[in-house]
Backbone as a chain_set.jsonl record, in Angstrom:
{"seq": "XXXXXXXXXXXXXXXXXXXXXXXXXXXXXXXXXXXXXXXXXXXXXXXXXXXXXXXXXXXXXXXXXXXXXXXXXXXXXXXXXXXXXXXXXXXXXXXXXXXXXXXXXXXXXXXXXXXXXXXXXXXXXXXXXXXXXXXXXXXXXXXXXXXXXXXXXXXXXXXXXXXXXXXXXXXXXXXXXXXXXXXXXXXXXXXXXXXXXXXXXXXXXXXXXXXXX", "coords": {"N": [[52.621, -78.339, 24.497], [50.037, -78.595, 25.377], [48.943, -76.274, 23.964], [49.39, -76.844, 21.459], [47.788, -78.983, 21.196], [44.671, -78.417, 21.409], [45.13, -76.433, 19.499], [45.242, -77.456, 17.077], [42.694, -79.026, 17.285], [40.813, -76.599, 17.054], [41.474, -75.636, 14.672], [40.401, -78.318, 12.861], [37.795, -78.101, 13.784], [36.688, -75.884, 12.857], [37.376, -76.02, 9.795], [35.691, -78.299, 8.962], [33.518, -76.572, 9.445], [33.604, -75.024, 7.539], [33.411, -77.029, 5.573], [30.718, -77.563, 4.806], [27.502, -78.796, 4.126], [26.252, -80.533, 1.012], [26.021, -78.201, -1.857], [22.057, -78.005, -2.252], [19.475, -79.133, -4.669], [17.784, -76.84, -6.19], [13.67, -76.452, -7.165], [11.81, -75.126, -9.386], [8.675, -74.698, -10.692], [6.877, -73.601, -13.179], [3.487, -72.497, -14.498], [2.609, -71.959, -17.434], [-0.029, -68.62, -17.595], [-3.301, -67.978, -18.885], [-2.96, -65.465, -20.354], [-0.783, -65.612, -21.444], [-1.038, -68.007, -23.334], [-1.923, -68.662, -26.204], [-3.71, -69.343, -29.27], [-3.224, -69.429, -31.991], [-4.954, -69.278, -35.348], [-5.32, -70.261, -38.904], [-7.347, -69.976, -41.949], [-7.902, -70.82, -44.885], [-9.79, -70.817, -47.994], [-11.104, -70.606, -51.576], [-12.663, -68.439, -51.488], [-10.829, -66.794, -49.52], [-8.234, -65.85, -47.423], [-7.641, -66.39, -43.833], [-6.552, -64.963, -41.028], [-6.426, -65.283, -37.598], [-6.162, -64.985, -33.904], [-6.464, -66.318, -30.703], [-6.726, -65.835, -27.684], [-7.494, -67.903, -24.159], [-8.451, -70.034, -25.322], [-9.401, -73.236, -24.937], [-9.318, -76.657, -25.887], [-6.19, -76.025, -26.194], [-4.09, -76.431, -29.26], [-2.456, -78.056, -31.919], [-2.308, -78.039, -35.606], [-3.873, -79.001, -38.566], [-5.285, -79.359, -41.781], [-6.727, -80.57, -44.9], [-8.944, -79.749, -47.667], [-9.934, -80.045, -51.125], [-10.144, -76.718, -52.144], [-9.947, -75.838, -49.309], [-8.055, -75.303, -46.627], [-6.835, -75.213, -43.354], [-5.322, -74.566, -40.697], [-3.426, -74.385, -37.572], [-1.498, -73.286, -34.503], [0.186, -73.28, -31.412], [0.73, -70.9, -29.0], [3.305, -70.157, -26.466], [3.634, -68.632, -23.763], [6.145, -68.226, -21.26], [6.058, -66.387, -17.882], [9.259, -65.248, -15.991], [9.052, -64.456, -13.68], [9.955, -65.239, -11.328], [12.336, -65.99, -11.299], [13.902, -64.073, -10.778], [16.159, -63.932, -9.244], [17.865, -65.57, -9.952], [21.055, -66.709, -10.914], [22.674, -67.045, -14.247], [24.174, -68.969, -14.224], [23.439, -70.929, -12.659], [21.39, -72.75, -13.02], [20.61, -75.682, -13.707], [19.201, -77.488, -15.244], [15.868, -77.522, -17.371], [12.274, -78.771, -18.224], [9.744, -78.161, -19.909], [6.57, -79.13, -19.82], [3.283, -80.734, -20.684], [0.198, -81.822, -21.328], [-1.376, -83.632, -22.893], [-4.494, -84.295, -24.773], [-5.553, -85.6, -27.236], [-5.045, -87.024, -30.247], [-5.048, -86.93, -33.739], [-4.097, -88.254, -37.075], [-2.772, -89.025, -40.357], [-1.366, -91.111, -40.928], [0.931, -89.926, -40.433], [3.664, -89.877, -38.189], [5.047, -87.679, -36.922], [3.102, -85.508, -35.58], [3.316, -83.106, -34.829], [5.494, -79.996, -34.05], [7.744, -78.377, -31.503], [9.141, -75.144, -31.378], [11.59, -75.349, -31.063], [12.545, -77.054, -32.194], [11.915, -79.754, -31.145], [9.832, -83.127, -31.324], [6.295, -83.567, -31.307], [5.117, -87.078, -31.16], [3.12, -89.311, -32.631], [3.276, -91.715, -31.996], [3.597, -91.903, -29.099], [1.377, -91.534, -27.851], [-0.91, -90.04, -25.891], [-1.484, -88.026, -22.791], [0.533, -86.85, -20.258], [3.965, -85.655, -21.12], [7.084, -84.797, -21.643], [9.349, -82.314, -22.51], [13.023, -81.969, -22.935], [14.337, -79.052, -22.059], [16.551, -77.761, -21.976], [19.423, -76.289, -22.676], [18.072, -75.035, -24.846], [16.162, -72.639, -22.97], [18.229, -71.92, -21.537], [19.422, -70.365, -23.147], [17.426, -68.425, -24.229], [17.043, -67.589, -21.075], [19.262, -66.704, -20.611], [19.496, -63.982, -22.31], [17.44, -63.073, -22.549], [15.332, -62.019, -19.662], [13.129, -62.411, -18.421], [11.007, -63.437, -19.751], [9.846, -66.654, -20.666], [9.645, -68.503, -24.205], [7.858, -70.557, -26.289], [6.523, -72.56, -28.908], [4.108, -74.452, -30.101], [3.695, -75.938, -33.278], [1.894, -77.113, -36.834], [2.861, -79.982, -38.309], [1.491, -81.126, -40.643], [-0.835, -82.973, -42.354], [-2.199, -84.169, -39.611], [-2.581, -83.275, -35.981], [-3.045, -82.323, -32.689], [-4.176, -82.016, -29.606], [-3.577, -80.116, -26.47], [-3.792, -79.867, -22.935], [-4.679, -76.312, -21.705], [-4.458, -73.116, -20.02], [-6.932, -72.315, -18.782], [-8.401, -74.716, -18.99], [-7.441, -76.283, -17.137], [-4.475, -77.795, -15.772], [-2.634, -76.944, -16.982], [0.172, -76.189, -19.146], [3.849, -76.421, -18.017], [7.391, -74.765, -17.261], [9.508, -76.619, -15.453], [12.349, -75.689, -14.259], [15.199, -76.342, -12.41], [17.821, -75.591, -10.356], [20.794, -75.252, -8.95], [21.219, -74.824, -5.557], [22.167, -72.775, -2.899], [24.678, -73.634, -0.445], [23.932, -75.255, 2.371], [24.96, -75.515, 5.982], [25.35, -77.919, 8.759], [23.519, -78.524, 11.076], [25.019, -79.679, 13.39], [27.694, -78.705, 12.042], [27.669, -76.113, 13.052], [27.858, -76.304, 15.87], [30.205, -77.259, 15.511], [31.832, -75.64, 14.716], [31.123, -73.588, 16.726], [32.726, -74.232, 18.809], [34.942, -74.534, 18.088], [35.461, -71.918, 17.693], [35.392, -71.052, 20.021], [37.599, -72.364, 21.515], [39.817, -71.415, 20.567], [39.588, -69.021, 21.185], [40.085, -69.509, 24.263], [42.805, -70.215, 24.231], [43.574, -67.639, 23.51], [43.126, -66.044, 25.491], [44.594, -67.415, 27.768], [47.437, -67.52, 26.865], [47.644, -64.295, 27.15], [47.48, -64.129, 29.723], [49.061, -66.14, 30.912], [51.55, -64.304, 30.243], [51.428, -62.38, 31.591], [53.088, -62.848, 33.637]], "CA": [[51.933, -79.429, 23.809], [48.538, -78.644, 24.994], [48.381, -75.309, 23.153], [49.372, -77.394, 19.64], [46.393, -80.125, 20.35], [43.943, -76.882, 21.157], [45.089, -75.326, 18.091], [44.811, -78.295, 16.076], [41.477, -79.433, 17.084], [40.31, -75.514, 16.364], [41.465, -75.837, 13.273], [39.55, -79.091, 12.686], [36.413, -77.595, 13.776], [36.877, -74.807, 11.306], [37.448, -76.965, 8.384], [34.515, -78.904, 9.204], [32.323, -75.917, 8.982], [33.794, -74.691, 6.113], [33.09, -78.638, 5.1], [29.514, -77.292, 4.755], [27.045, -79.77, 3.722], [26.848, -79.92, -0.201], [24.208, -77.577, -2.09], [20.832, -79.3, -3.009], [18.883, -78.609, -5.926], [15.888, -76.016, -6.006], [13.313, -76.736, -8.153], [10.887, -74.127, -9.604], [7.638, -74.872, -11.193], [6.219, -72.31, -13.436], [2.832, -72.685, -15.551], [1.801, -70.833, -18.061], [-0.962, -68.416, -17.275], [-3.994, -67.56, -19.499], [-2.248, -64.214, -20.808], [0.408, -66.395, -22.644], [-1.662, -69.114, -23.652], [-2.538, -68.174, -27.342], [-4.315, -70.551, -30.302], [-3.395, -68.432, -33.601], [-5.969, -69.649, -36.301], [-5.331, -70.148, -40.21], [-8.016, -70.598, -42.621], [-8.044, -70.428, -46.614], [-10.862, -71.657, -49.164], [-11.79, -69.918, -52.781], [-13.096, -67.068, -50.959], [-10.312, -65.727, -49.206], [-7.574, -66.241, -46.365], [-8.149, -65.329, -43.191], [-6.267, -65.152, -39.989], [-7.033, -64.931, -36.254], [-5.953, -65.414, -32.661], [-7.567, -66.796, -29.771], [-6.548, -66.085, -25.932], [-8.699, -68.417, -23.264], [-8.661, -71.301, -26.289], [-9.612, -74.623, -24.406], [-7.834, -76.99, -25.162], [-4.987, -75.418, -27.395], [-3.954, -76.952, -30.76], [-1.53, -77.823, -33.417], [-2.87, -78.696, -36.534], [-3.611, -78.854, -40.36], [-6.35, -80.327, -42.648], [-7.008, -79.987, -46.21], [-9.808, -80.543, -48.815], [-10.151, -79.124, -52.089], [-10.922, -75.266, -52.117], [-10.264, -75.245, -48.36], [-7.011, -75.412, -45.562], [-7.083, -74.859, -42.146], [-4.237, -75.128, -39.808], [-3.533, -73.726, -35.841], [-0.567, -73.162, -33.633], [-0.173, -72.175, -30.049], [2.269, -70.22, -28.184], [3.304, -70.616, -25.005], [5.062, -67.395, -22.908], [6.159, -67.942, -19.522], [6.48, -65.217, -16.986], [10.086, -65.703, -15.296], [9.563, -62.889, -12.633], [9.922, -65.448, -9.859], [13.349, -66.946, -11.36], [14.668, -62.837, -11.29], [17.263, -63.555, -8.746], [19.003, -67.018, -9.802], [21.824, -66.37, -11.956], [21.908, -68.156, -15.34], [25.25, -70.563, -13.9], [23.009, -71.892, -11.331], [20.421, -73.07, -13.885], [20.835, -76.787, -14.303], [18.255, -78.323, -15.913], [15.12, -77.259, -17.525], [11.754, -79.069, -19.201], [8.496, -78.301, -20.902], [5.847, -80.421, -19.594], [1.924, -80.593, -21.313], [-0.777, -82.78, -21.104], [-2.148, -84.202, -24.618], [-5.341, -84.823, -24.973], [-5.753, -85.69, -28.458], [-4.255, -86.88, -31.25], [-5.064, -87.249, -35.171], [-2.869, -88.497, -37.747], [-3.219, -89.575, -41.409], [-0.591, -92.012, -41.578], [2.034, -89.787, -40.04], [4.115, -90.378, -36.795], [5.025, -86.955, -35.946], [2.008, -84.887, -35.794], [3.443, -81.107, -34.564], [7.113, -79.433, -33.921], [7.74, -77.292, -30.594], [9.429, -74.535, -31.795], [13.073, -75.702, -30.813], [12.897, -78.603, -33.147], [11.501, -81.045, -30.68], [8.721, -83.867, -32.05], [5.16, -84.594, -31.003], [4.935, -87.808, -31.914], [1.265, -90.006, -32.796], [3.563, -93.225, -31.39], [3.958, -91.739, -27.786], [0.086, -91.492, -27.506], [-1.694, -88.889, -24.723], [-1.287, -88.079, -21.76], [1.703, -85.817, -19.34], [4.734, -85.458, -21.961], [7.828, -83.873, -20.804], [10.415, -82.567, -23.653], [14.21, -81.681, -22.438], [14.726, -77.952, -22.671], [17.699, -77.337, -20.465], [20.108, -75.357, -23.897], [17.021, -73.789, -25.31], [16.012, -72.153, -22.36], [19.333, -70.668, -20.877], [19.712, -69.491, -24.58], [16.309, -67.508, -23.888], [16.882, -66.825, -20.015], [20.482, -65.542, -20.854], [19.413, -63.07, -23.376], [15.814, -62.301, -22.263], [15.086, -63.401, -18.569], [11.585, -61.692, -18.294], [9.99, -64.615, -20.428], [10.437, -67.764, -22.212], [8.725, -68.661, -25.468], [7.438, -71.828, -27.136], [5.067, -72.931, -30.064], [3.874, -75.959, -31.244], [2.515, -75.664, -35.029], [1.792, -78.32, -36.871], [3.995, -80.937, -39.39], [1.435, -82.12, -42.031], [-2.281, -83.418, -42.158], [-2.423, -84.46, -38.511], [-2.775, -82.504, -35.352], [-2.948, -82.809, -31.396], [-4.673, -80.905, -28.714], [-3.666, -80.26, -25.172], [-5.041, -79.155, -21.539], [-5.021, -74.879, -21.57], [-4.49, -73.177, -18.827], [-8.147, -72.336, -19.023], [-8.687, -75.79, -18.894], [-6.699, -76.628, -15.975], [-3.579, -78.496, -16.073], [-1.667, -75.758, -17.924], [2.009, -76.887, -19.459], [4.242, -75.805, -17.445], [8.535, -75.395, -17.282], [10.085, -77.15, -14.26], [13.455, -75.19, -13.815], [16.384, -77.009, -11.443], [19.295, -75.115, -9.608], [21.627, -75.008, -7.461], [20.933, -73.883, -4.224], [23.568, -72.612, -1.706], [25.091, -74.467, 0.701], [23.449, -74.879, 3.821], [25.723, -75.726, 7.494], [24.231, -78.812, 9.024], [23.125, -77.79, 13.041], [26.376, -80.182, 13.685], [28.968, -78.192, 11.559], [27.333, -74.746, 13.709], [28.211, -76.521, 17.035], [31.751, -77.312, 15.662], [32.145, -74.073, 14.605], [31.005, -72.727, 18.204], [33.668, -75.213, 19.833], [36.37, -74.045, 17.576], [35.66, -70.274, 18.052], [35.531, -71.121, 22.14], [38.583, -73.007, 21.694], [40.542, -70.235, 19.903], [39.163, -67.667, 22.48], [40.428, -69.82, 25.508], [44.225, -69.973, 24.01], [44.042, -66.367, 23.571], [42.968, -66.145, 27.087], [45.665, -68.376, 28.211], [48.321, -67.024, 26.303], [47.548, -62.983, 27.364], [47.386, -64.498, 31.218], [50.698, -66.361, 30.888], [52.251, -63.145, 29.63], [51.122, -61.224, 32.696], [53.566, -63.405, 35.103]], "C": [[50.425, -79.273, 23.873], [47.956, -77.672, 24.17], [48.351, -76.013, 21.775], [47.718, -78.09, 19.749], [45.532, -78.598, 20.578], [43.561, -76.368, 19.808], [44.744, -76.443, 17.046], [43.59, -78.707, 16.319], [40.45, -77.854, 17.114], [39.942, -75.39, 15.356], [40.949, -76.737, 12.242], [38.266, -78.781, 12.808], [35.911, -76.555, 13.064], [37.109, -75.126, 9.828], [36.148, -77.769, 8.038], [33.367, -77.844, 9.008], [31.931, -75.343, 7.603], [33.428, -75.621, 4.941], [31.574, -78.456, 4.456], [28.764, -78.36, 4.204], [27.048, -79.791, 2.045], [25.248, -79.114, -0.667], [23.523, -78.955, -2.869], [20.132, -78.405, -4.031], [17.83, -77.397, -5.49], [14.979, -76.534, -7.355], [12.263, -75.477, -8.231], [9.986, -74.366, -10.688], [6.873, -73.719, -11.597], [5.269, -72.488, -14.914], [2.51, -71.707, -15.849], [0.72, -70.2, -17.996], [-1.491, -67.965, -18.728], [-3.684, -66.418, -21.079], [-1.831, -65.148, -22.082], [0.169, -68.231, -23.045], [-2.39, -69.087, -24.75], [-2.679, -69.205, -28.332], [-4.111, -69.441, -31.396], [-3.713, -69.749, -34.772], [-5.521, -69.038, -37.72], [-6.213, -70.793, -41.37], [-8.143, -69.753, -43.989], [-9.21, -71.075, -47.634], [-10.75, -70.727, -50.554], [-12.18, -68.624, -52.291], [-12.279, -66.116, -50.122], [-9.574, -66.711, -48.424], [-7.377, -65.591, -44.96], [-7.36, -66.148, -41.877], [-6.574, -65.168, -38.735], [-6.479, -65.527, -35.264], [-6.857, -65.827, -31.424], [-6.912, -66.984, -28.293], [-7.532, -66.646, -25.363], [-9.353, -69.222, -24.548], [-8.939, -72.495, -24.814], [-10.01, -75.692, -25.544], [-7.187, -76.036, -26.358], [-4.694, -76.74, -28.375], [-2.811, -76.4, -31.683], [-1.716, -78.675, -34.473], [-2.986, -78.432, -37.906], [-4.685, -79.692, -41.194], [-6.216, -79.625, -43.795], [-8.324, -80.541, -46.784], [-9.717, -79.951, -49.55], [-10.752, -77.88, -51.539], [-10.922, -74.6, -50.522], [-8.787, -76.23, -47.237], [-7.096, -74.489, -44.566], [-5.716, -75.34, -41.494], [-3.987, -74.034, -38.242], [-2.276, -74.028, -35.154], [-0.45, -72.538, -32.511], [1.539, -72.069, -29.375], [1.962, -70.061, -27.184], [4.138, -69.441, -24.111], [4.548, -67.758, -21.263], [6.867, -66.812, -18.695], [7.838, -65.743, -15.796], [10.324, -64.996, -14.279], [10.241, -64.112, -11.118], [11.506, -66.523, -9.878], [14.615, -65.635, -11.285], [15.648, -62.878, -10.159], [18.118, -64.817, -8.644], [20.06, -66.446, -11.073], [22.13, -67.507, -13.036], [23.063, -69.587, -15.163], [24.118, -71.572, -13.122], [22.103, -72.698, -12.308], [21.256, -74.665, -14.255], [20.275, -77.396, -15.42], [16.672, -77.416, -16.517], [13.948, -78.206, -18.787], [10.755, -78.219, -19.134], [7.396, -79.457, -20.634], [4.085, -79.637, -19.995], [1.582, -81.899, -21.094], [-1.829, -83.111, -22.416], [-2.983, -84.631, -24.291], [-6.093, -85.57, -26.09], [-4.998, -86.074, -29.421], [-4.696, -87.835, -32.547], [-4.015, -87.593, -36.033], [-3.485, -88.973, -39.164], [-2.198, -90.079, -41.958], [0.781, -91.43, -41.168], [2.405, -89.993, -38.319], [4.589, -89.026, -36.295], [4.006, -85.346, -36.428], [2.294, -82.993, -35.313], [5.07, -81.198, -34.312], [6.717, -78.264, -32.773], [8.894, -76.519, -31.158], [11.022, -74.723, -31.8], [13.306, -77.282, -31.37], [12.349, -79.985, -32.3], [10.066, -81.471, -31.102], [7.697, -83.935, -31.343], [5.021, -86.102, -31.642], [3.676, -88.835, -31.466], [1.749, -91.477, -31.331], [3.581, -93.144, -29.694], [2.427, -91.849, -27.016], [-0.209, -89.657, -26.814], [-1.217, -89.423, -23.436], [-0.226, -86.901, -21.19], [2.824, -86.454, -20.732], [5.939, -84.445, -20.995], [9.014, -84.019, -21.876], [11.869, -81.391, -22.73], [14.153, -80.444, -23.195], [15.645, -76.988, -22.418], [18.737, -75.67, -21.924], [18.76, -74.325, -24.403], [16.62, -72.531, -24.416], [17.122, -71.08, -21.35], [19.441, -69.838, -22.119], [19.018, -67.827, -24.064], [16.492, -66.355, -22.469], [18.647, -65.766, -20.033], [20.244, -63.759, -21.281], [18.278, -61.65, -22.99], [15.082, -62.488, -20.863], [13.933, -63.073, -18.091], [10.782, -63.036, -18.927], [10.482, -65.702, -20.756], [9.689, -68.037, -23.248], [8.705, -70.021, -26.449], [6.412, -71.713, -27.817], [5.075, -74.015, -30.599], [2.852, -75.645, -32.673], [3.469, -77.143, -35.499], [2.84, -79.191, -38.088], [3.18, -81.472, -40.771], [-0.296, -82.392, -41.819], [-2.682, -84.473, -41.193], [-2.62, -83.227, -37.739], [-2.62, -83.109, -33.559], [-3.352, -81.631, -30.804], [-3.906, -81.359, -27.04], [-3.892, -79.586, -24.277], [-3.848, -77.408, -21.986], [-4.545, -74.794, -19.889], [-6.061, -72.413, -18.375], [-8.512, -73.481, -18.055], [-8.63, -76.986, -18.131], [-5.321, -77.524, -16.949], [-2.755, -78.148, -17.382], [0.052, -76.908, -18.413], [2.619, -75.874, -18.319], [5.878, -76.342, -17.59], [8.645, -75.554, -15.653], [11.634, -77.243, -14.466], [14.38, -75.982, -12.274], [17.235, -76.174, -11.331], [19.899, -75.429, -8.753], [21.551, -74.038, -6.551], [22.307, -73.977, -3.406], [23.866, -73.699, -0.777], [24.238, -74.484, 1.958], [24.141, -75.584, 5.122], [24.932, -76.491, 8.452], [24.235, -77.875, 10.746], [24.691, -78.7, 13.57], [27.251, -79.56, 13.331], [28.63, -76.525, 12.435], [28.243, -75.335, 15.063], [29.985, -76.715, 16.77], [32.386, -76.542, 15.468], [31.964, -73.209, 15.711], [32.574, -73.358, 19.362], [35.013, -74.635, 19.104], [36.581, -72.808, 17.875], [36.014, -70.232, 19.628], [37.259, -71.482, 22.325], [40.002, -71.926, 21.288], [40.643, -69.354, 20.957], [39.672, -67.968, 23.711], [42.19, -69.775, 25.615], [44.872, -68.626, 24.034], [43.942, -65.883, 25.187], [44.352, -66.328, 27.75], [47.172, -67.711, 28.052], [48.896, -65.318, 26.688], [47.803, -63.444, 29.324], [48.815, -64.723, 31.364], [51.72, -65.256, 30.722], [52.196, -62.257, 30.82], [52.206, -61.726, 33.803], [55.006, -64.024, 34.476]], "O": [[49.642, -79.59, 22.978], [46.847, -77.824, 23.656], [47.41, -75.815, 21.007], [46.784, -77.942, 18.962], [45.848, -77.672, 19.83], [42.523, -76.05, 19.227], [43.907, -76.184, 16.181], [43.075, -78.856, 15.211], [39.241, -78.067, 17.207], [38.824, -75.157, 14.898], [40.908, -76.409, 11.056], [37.509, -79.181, 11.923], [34.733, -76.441, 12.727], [36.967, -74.344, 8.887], [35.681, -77.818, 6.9], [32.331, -78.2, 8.447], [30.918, -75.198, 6.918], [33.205, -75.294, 3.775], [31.267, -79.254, 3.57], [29.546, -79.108, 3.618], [27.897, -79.024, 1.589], [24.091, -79.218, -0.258], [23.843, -79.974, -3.481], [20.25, -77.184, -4.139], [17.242, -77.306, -4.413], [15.509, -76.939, -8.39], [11.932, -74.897, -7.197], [10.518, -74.244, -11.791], [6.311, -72.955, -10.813], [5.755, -72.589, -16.04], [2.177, -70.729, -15.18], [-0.148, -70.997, -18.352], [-0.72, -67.646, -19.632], [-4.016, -66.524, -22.26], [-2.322, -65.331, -23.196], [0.903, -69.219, -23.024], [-3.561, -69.436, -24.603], [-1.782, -70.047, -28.336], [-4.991, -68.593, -31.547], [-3.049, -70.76, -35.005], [-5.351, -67.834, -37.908], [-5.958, -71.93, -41.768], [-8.377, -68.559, -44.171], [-9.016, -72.28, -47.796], [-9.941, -69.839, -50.284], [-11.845, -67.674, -52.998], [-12.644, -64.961, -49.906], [-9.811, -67.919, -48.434], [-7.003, -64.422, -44.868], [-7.404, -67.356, -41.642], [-7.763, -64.877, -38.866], [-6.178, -66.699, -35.486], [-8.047, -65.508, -31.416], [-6.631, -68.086, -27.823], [-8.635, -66.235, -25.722], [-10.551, -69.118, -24.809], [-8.466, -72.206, -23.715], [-11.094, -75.512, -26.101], [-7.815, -75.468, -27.252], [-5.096, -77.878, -28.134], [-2.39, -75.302, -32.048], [-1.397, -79.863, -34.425], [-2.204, -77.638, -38.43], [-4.673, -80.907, -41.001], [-5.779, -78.48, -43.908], [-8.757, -81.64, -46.438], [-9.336, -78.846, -49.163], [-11.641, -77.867, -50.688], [-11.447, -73.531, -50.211], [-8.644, -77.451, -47.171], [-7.345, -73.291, -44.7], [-5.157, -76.393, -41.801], [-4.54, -72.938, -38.147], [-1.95, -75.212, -35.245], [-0.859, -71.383, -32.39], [2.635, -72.626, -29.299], [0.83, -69.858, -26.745], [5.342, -69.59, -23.901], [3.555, -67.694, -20.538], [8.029, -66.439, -18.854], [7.548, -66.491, -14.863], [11.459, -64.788, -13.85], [10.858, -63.7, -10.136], [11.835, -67.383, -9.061], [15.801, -65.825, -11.553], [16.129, -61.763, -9.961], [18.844, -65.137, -7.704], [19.648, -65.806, -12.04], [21.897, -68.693, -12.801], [22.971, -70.712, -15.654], [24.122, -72.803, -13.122], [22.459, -73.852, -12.069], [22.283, -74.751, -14.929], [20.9, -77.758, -16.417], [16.461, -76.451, -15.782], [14.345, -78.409, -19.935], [10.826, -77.401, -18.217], [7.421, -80.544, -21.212], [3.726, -78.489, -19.731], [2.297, -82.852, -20.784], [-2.968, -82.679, -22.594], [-2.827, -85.501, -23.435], [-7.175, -86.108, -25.854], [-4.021, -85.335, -29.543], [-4.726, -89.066, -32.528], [-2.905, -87.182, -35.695], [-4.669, -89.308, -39.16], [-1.872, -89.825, -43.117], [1.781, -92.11, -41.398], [1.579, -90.208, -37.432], [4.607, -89.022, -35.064], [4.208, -84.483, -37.282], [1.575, -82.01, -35.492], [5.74, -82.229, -34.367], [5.793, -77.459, -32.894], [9.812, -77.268, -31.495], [11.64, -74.129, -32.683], [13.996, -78.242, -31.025], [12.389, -81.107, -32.804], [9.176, -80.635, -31.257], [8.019, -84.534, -30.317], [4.77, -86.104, -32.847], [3.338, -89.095, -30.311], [1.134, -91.953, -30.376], [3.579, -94.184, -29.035], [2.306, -92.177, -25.836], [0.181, -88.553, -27.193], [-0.792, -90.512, -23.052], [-0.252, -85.891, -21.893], [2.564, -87.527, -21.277], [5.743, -83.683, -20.049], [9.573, -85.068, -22.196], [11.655, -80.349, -22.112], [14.003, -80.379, -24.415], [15.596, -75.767, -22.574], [18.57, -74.451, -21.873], [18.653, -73.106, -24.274], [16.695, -71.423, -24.948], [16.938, -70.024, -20.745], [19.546, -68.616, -22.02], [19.523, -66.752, -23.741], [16.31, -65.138, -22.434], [18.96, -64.647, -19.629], [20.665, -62.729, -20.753], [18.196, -60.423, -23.033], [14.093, -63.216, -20.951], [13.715, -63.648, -17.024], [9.856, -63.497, -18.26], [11.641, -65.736, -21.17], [8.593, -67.543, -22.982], [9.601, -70.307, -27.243], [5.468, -70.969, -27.55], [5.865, -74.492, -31.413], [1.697, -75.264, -32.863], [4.475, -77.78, -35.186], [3.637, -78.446, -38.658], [3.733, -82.026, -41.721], [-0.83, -81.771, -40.9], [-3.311, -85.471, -41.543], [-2.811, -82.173, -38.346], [-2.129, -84.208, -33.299], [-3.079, -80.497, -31.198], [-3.744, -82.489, -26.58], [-4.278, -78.459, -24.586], [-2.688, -77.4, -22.398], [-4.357, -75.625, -19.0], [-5.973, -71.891, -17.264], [-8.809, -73.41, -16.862], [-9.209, -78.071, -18.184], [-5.202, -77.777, -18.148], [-2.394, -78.791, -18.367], [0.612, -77.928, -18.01], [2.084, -74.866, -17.857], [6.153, -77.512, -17.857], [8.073, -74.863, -14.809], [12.231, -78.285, -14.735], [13.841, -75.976, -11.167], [17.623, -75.804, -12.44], [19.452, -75.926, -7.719], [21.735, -72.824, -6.638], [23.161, -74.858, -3.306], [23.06, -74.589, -0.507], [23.947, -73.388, 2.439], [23.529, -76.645, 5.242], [23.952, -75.969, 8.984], [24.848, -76.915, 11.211], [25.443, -77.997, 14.245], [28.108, -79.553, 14.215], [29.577, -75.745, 12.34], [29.327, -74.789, 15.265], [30.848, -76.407, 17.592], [33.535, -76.493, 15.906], [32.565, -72.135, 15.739], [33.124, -72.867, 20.348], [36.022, -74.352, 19.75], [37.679, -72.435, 18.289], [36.784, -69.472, 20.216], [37.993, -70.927, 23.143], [41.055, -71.915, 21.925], [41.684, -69.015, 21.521], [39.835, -67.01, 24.467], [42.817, -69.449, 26.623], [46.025, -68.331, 24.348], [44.872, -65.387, 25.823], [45.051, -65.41, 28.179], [47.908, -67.453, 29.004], [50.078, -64.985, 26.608], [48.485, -62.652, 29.975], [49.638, -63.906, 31.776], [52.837, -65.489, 31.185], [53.044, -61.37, 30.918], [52.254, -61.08, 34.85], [55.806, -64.596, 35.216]]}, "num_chains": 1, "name": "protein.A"}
């Protein structure tokens, strides 16, 4: 009888470790640097049409004006470097946004003043300020496929516009990636796991002794 309780409270303390606590999230914060922080420039009048880019823009811009004889419009792209996400695998990946900091915003009667490249709105009605657009599908799409980068652009919707902070400028956009992190074995489920292994080890003991007589 005492070898059963023994064995059964072994086997309880081994279940219990195996019980492990549950995993907790990780989170990973990653702004865009300088590099991949580009303002591409479009301007047309009577005299010609003429393109251009602009790395180390402050602030960045998505926009559009017209007058007779002359249109202007600007879009910026956004690449983030995922070197420091190169050993999560793309199950673990819960969640992912897109967060910027608006400083600006024009309108001429419309309510959504730019498009991030995955169909989501700027809109005039939300104002300025920190913004944060859900990019959890877009982004495994990307980190599935391509897991070196991710890639966004806001260009603009119409004869409005909106500027926001660079990473120049401080207060870069940046994605804020969620996973699942491993399990971790509280310091309690270690000790019940030391008591079960002892406990195991003393029956075998016991058992090899008894056998001798």
């Amino acid at each position: 009888m005492k070898a059963k309780a023994l064995l059964t409270t072994a086997l309880v303390s081994m279940s219990l470790f195996l019980a492990a606590s549950p995993a907790s999230a990780a989170v990973y914060d990653i702004s865009v640097a300088a590099a991949g922080d580009v303002v591409s420039y479009y301007s047309g009048w009577y005299g010609g049409w003429y393109r251009w880019s602009e790395v180390g823009a402050n602030p960045n811009v998505a926009s559009h004006s017209y007058e007779p004889g002359n249109s202007n419009n600007a879009s910026t792209a956004l690449s983030f470097d995922l070197a420091s996400l190169s050993a999560v695998p793309l199950a673990d990946i819960v969640s992912a946004s897109l967060n910027f900091h608006i400083l600006s915003i024009w309108t001429e009667g419309r309510n959504d003043v730019a498009t991030l490249s995955n169909g989501l709105q700027v809109l005039n009605s939300n104002g300025t300020g920190w913004k944060s657009f859900d990019v959890t599908d877009n982004f495994k799409g990307q980190f599935g496929s391509s897991p070196a980068t991710a890639n966004y652009a806001f260009t603009y919707t119409g004869y409005s516009g909106f500027t926001f902070a660079s990473a120049e400028g401080g207060e870069p956009a940046y994605l804020r990636i969620t996973t699942i992190a491993a399990a971790v074995p509280e310091p309690e489920t270690y000790a019940m796991l030391l008591m079960g292994l002892g406990l195991i080890g003393a029956m075998t003991r016991r058992r090899k002794f008894q056998a001798n007589f």
